[in-house]
C-alpha positions in Angstrom: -33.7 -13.3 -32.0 -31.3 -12.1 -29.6 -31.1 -13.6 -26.0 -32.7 -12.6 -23.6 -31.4 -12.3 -19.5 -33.4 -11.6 -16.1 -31.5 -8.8 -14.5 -30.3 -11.1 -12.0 -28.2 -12.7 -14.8 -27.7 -9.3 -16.4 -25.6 -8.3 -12.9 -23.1 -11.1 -13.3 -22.5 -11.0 -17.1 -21.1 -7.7 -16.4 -19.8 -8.4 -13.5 -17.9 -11.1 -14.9 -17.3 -9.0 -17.8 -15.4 -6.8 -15.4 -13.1 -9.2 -14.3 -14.6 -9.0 -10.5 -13.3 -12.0 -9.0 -14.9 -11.5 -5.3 -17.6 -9.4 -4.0 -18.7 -8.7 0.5 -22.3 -9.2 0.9 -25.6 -10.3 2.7 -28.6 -11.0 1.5 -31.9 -9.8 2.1 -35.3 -9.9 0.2 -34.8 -7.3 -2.3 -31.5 -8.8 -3.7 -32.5 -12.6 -3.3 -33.0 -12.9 -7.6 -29.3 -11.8 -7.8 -28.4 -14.3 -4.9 -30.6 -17.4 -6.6 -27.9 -16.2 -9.8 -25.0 -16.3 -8.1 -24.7 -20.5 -8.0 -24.5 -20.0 -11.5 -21.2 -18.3 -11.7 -18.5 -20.1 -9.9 -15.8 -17.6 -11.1 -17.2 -14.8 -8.5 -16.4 -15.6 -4.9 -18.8 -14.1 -3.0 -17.5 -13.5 0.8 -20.7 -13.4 3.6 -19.9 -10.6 6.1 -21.6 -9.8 9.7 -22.7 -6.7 8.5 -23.2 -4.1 5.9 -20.9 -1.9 6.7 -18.4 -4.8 7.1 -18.9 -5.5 3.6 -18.1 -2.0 2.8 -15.1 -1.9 4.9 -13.8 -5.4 3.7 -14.3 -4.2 -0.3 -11.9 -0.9 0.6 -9.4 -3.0 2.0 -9.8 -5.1 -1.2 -9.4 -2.2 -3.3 -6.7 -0.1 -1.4 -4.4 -3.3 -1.2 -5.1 -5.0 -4.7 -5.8 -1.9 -7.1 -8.9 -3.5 -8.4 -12.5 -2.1 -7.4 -14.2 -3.6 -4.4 -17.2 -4.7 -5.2 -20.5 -4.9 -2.8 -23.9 -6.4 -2.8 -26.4 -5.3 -0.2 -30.3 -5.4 0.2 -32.9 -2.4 0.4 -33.2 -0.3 3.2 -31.3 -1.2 6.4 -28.9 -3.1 4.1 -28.2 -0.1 2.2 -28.4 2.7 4.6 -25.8 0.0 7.1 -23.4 0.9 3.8 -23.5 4.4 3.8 -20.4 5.1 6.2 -18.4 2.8 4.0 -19.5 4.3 1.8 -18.7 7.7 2.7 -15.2 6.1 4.2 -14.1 5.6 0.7 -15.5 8.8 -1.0 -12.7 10.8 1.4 -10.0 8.7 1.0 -10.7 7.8 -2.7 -11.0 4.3 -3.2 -12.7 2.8 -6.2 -15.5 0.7 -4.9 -18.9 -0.2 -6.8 -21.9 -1.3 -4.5 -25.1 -2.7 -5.8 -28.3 -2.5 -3.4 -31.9 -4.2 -4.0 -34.8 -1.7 -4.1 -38.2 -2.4 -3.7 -40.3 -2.7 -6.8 -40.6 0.4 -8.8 -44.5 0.5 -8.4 -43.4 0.3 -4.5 -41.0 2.9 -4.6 -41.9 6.3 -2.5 -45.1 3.8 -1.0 -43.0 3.9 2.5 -42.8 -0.3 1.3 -41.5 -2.1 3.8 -37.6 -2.0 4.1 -37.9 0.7 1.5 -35.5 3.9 1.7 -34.6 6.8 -0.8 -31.2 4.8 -1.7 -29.9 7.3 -4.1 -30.9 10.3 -2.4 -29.3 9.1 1.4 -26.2 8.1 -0.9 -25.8 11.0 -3.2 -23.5 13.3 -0.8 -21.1 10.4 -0.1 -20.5 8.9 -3.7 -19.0 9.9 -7.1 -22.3 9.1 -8.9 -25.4 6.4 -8.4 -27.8 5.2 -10.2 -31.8 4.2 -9.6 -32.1 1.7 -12.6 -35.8 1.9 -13.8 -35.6 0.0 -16.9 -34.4 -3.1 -17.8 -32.8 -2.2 -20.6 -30.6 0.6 -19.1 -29.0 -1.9 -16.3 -26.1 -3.6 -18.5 -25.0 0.4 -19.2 -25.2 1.3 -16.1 -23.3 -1.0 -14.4 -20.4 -0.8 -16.6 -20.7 3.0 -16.4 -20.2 2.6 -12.9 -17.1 0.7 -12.9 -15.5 3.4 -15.3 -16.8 6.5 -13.1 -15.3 4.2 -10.3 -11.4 3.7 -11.1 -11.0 6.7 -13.8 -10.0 10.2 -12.7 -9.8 10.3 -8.6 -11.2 6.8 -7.6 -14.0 6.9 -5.5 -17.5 4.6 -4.5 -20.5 4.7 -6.7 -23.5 2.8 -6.3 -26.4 1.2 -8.5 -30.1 0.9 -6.8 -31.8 -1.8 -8.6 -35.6 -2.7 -7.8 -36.7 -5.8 -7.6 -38.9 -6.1 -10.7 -35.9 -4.9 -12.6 -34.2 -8.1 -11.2 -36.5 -10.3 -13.0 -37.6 -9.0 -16.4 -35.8 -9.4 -19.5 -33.1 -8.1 -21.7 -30.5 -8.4 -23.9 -27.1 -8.0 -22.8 -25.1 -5.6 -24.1 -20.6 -6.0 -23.4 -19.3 -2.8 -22.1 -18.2 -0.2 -24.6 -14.1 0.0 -25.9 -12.9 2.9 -24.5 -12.9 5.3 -27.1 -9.3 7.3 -27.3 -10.3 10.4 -25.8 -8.6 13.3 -25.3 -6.0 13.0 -22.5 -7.4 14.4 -19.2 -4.3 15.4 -18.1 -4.6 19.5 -18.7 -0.8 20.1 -18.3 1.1 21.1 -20.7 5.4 21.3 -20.7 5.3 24.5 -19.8 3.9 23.7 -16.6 6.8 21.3 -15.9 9.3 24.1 -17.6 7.8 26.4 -14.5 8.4 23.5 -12.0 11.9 22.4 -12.8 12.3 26.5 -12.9 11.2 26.9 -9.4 13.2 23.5 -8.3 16.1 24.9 -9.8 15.7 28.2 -7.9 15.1 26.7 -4.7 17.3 26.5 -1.5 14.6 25.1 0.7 12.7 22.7 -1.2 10.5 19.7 -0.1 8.4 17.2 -1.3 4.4 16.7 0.4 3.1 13.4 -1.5 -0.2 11.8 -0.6 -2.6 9.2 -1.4 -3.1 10.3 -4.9 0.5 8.9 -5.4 -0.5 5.2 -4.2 -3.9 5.4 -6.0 -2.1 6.6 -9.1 -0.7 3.0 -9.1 2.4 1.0 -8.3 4.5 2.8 -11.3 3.5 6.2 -9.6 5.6 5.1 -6.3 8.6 3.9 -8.6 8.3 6.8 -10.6 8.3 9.2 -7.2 11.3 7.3 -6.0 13.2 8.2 -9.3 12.6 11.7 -8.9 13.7 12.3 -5.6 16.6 10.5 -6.1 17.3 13.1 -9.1 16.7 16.0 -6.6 18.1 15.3 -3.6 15.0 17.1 -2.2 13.3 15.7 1.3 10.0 14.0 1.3 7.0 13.9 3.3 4.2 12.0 3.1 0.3 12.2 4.7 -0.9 9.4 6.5 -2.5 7.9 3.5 0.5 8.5 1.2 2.7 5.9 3.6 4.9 3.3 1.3 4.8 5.9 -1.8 8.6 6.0 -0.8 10.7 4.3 1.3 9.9 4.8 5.1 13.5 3.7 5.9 15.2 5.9 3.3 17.3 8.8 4.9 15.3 11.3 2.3 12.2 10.6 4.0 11.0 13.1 7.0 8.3 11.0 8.2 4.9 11.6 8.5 3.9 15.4 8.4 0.3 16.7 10.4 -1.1 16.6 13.6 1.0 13.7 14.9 3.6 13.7 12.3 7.5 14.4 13.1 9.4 17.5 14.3 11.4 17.7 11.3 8.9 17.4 8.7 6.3 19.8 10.2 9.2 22.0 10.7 10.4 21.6 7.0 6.9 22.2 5.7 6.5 25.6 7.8 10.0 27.1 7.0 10.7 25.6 3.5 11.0 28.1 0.2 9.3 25.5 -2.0 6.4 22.9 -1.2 5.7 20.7 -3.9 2.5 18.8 -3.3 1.8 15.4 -5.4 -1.4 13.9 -4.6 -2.1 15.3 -1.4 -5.3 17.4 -0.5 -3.8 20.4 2.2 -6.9 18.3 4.4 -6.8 20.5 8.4 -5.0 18.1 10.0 -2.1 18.6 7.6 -2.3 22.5 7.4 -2.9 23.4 11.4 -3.3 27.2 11.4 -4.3 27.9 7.8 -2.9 31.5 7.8 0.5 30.4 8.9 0.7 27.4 7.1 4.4 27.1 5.3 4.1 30.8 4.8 7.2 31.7 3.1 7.3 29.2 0.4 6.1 28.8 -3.3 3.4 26.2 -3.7 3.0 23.9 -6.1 0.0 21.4 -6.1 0.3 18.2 -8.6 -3.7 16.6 -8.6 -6.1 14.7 -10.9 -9.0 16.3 -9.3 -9.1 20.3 -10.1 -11.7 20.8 -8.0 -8.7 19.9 -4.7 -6.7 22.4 -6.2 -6.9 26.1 -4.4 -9.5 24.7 -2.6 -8.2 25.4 0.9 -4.6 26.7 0.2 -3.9 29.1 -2.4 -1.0 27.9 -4.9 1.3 29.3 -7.0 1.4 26.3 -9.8 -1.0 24.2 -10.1 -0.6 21.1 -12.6 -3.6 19.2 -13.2 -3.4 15.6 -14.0 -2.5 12.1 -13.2 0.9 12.3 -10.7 2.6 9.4 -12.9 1.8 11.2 -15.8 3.3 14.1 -14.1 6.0 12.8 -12.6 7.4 10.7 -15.7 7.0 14.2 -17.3 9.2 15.9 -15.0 11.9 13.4 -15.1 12.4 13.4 -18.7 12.5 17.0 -19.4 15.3 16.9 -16.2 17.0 14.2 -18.3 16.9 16.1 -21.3 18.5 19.2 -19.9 20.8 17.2 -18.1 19.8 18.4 -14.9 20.8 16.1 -12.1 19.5 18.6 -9.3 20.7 15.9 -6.5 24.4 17.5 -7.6 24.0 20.9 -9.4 21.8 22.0 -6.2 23.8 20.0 -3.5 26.0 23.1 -2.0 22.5 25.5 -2.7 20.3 22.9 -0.5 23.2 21.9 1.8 22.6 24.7 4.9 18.8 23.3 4.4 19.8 19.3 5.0 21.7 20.9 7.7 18.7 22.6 9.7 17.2 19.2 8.9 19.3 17.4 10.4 18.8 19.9 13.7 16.1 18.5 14.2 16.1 15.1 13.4 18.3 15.0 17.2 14.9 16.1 18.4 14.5 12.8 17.9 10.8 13.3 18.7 9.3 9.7 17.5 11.4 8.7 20.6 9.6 7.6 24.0 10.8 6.7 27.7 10.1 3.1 27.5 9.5 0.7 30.8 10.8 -2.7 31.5 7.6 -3.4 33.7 4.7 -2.4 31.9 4.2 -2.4 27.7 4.5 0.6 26.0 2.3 1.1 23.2 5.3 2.8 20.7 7.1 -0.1 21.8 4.8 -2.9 20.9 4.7 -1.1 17.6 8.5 -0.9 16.9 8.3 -5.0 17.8 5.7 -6.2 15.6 7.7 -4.2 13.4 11.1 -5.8 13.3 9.2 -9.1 13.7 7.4 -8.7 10.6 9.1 -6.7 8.2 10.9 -9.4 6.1 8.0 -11.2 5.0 5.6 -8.6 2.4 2.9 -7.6 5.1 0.0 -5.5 4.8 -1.3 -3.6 7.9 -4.6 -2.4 8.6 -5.4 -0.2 11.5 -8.7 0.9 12.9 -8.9 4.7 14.2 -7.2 6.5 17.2 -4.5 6.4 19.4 -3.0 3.3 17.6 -3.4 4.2 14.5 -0.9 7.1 14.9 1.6 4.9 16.8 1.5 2.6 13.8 1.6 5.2 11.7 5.1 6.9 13.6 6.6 3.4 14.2 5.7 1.0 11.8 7.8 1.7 8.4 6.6 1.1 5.2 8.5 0.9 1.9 6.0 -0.8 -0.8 2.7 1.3 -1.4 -0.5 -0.8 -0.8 0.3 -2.2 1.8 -0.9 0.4 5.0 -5.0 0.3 5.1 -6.1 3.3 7.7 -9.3 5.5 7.6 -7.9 9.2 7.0 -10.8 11.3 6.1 -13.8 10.1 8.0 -12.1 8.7 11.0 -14.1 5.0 10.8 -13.4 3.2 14.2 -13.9 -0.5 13.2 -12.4 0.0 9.8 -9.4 -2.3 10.2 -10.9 -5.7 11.3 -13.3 -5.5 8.1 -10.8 -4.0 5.9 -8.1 -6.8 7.2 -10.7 -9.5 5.6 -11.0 -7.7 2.3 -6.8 -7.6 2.3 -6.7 -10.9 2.9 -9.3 -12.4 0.1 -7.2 -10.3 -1.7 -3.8 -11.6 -0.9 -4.5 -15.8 0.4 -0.9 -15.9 1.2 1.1 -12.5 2.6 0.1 -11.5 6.5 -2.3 -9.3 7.2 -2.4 -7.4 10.6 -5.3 -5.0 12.0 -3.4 -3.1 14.6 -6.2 -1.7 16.7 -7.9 -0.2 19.8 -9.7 -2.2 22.0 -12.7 0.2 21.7 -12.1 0.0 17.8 -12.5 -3.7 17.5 -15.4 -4.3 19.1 -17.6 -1.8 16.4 -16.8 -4.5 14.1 -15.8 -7.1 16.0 -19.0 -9.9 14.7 -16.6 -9.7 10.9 -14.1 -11.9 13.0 -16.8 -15.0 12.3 -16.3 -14.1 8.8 -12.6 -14.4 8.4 -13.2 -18.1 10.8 -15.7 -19.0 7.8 -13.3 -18.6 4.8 -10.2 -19.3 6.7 -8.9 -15.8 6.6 -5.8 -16.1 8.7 -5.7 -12.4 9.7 -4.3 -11.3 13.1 -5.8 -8.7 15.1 -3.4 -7.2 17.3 -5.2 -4.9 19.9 -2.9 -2.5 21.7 -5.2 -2.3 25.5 -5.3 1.1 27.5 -8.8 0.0 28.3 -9.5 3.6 27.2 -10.8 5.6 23.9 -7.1 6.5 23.8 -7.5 9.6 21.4 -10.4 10.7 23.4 -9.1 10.5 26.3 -5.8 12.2 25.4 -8.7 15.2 23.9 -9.9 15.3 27.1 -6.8 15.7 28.9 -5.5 18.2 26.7 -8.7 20.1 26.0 -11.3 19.7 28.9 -9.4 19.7 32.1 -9.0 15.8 32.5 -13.0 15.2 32.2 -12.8 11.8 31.3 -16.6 11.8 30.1 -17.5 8.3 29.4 -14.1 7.6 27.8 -13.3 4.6 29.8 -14.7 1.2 29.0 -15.5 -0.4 32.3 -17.3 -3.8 30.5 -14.5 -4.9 28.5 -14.9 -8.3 27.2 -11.7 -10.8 27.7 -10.4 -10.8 24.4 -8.7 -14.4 24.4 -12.2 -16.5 25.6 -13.9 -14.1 23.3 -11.2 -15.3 19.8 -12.4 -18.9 21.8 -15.9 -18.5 21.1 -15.8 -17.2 17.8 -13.3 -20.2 17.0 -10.2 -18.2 16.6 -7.0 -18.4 18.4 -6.7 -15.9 21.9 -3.4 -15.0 23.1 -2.4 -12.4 25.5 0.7 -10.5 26.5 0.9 -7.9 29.5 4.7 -7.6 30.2 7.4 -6.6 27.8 9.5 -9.4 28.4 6.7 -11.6 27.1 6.0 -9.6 24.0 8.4 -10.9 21.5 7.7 -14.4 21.7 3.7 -13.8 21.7 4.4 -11.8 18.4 6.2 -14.8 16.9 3.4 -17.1 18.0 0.9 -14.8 16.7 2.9 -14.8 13.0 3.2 -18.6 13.2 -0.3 -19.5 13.5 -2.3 -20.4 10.3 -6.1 -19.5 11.4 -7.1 -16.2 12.9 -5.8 -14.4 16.1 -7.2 -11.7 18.3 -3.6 -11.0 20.3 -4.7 -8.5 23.4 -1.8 -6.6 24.0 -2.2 -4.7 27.6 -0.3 -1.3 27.2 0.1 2.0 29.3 -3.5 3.5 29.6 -1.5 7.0 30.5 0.5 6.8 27.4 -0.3 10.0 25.1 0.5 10.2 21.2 3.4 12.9 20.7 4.7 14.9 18.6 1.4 16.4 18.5 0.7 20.3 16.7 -1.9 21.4 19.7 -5.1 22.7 17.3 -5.2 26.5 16.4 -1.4 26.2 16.3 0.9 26.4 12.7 3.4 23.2 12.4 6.6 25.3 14.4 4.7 24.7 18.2 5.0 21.1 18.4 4.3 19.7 22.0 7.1 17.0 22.0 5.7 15.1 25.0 4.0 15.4 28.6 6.5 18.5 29.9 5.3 20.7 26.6 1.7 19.5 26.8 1.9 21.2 30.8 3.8 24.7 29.6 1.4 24.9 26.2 -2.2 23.9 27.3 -4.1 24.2 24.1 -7.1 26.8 24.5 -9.5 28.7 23.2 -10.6 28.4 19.6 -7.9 25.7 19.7 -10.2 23.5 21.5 -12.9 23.9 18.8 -10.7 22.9 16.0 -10.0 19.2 17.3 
């Protein structure tokens, strides 16, 4: 007779099975079978967050910066529903992440039991499929359904509701399947890269628009992207969650493109006669004016997900499949018709690098900097030069200091830049910065955040005390919601409505109390050597950094407008107030 396992046990096998080596959780009474199982398998690490969306937040760092799904384990009802923004986090930005939450019994189930909730149905619109496991026998399938649904095609969260009955009967366990060779999802065929490396061919104003689908896609996708450009001599752009796809210090590379990206790639993208989109989803903060968005040029789109394709901008070619797959295509048919285009398209593309060129001596990442007080840009660039020869992974929460990161901190490996893009999550980074690090023991791991940010998440900092997590939380100070702010001095006539946070904790006694170390820099001629200290130290640090609070984020494209009206800093924002419908469209 065949063995039989408790649910509980059922959980781990294929957990283990999987290869899961961590998982963010905290109990509550609807999980504790799974939790009186987990002594028994010393190969899974299980990391105790703060909170539930903590745990959330810590798995997509996990995932984003190792490649492997983050895994989470939560209780019924508050538990779960504390997940859902996580949740929802990493359905926009794609990122593989299973989550398992207790239920109440079945015969509880729709009784209004206590910490009951409809998991599946409050999770549904923010995950690529879930599960309410009602019978024993379905739950080894199930889970190892979920971790396929999770990491195959665009990545994405799932989530299996498991009551608590279920936790304790009996069943046998069943390994997860072989893959069976299916039939390669990829629908492209070679004559879809024939009418690419047609239209490249053809092109005098070409550029590359590459996104996160390149980094989730996988470390080869990045080499492969690399290669290709190289064999075009094409420039590329990349969205904010496509940063270290390419080479942020490579002279090919525009910058970032969007709402806050650079003058030369938001001009490229509007003028160019060719857009070639890998990975990338044409999202609103990218296109600006839809109707005028790079309105002369042939479109390409390059995406594993058909259902992102002419979705919001109509393209000319679209190519449906993985972007390595893609890309490696591309590249060999060049290399079979001995097609360098770098040199048989140099004098064709040469008026074009030109132009681009133009306005590169915009310079318009550039800011008027102060010997008396820190700017933000500045503190940035610093943390920058200070850390770039050792392999360091940023996380960022969401606002004003996640674009400055973005503009000033290069990046030239892919998973290593952990930022909320879709949803927006203020108090992403600090949670996400633990995941990174259970994920990599050894590298540094920064959170550069907002001192609003910080303190949605801020109790996770006990968590990364607990395990010894040295991460460093580097908080650039305006004392303001810095993005808000700048929204309401752009859009609503200065109204600073409840935008400035008059109860601000002191960040060093606070690091103190928690058991962390506090350090504190508020002139620029003290910055370098706090940075230093800050990289030196083995255990945690919260590092309050007291920037400009008048300092706004430029370039910015003021909303309504396509990517050719930039405002390049304070003296455009005064001659082009933003109104209208443009103030709707922040």
């Amino acid at each position: 007779m065949p063995k039989l396992y408790t649910g509980a046990e059922i959980v781990f096998k294929c957990l283990e099975d999987q290869k899961v080596e961590h998982i963010f959780g905290y109990p509550g009474g609807a999980v504790l079978p799974i939790y009186d199982e987990l002594k028994n398998h010393s190969s899974i690490k299980h990391i105790l967050v703060r909170h539930e969306q903590g745990a959330g937040h810590a798995a997509e760092g996990y995932a984003r910066s190792s490649g492997k799904p983050g895994v989470v384990l939560v209780t019924s009802g508050p538990g779960a529903t504390n997940v859902v923004t996580a949740l929802t986090d990493a359905y926009m930005d794609s990122v593989p992440m299973v989550c398992i939450s207790g239920q109440v019994p079945t015969h509880l189930i729709g009784t209004d039991a206590f910490q009951e909730c409809d998991t599946t149905g409050i999770t549904r619109p923010c995950t690529k499929h879930n599960w309410l496991v009602k019978n024993i026998n379905d739950l080894p399938r199930i889970i190892h359904e979920a971790f396929e649904v999770a990491t195959t095609g665009r990545p994405g969260p799932v989530l299996v509701d498991i009551p608590k009955d279920i936790q304790f009967a009996k069943a046998k366990y069943t390994n997860p399947k072989k893959k069976k060779e299916t039939k390669n999802k990829n629908r492209f065929n070679q004559k879809d890269i024939d009418n690419l490396i047609e239209l490249m061919n053809k092109a005098s104003k070409p550029i590359f628009y590459t996104g996160g689908g390149v980094v989730n896609s996988g470390p080869k996708a990045s080499e492969l992207l690399r290669e290709l450009v190289s064999l075009t001599g094409f420039p590329i752009t990349t969205t904010l969650q496509g940063l270290g796809s390419y080479p942020g210090d490579d002279n090919q590379f525009l910058g970032m493109l969007g709402m806050h990206g650079t003058y030369e790639a938001n001009n490229a993208m509007h003028d160019c006669d060719l857009l070639i989109n890998i990975g990338a989803r044409f999202d609103d903060r990218i296109t600006g004016k839809i109707d005028e968005f790079s309105p002369k040029s042939k479109k390409v789109h390059i995406d594993i997900d058909p259902s992102s394709i002419n979705k919001i901008i109509k393209v000319d070619l679209p190519i449906v499949g993985d972007v390595s797959d893609v890309i490696r295509s591309t590249i060999k048919t060049l290399k079979k018709k001995n097609l360098n285009l770098e040199k048989s398209n140099k004098q064709k593309t040469s008026k074009w690098w030109q132009q681009i060129q133009k306005w590169r001596t915009k310079d318009s990442l550039n800011f008027i900097n102060s010997e008396k007080i820190i700017k933000p840009q500045h503190a940035v660039q610093r943390l920058y030069e200070l850390t770039k020869d050792q392999d360091t992974f940023i996380t960022t929460e969401v606002g004003q200091h996640q674009m400055w990161a973005a503009q000033h901190y290069k990046f030239n490996k892919p998973n290593r830049w952990m930022t909320s893009g879709g949803l927006g999550t203020m108090g992403y980074g600090l949670p996400a910065a633990v995941g990174v690090q259970v994920a990599h023991p050894k590298k540094l791991v920064v959170d550069i955040a907002g001192e609003a940010s910080i303190l949605m998440t801020m109790q996770e900092i006990s968590t990364a005390v607990q395990y010894n997590l040295p991460i460093k939380i580097f908080i650039l100070n305006n004392q303001y919601m810095g993005m808000v702010r700048q929204w309401q001095e752009l859009l609503h006539e200065k109204n600073y409505s409840e935008s400035y946070s008059e109860a601000l904790p002191d960040f060093v006694k606070l690091a103190e109390a928690y058991g962390c170390v506090g350090l504190r820099a508020e002139s620029p001629d003290e910055l370098d050597e706090k940075i230093q200290e800050m990289i030196n130290i083995d255990r945690p640090v919260i590092f309050d950094c007291h920037v400009d609070q008048a300092e706004n984020c430029f370039p910015m494209i003021p909303s309504g407008k396509p990517h050719n009206q930039m405002l390049l800093g304070p003296k455009d924002q005064e001659e082009n107030k933003i109104t209208g419908k443009g103030k709707a469209l922040v």
